[in-house]
C-alpha positions in Angstrom: 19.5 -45.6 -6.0 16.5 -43.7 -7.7 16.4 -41.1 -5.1 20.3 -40.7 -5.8 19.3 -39.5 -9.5 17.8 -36.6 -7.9 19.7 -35.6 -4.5 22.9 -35.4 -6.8 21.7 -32.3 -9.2 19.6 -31.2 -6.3 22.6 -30.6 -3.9 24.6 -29.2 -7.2 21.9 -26.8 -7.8 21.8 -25.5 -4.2 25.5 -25.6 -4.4 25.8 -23.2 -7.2 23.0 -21.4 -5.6 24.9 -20.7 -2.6 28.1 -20.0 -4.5 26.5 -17.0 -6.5 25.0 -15.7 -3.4 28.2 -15.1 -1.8 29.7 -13.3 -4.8 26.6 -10.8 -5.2 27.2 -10.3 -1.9 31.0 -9.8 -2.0 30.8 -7.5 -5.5 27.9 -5.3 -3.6 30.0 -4.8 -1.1 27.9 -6.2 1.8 31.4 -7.3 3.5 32.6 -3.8 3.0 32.6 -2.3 6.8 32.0 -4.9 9.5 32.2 -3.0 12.4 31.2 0.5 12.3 27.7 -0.9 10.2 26.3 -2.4 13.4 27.0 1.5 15.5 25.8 3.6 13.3 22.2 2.3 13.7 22.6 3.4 17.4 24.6 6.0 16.7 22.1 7.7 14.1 19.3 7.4 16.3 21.1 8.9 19.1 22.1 12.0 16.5 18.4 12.2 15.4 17.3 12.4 19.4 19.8 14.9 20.7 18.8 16.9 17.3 15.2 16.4 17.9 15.5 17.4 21.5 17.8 20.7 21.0 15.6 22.5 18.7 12.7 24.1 20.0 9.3 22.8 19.3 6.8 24.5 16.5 4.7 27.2 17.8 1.3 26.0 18.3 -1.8 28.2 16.4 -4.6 29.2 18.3 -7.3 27.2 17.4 -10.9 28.1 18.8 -12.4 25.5 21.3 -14.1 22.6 19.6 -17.9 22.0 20.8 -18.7 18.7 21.3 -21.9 18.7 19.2 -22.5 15.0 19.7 -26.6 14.4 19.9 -28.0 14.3 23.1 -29.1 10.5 23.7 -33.2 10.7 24.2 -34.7 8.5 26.6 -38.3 7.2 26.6 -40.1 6.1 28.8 -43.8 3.9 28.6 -45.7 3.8 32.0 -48.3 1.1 31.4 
């Protein structure tokens, strides 16, 4: 019976918890278009691609060769 004292305003709580969640949702319009939302995920990428793909790439610049100037590794050698 103790544990009744708190499940009651614990399930009310979650309860009006729940409640406002779906009206933020509602008034922000998250209901708004059901199914054209899920397309145009694909169908942006797809525009982004075929954009992507149909202009040409940037020139490149001539850039000198890079010299690998990395220090030669010394080995040494001790005959006894």
């Amino acid at each position: 019976m103790v544990s009744m004292y708190l499940l009651i305003p614990l399930s009310l709580m979650l309860f009006v918890i729940g409640i406002w969640a779906v009206r933020y949702a509602v008034k922000s319009n998250q209901f708004e278009d059901l199914d054209n939302e899920s397309q145009r995920v694909i169908l942006d990428d797809r525009q982004e691609r075929r954009q992507a793909l149909s202009t040409p790439p940037p020139a490149k610049k001539a850039q000198p060769e890079q010299v690998n100037k990395a220090p030669a590794e010394s080995v040494e050698t001790h005959d006894k």
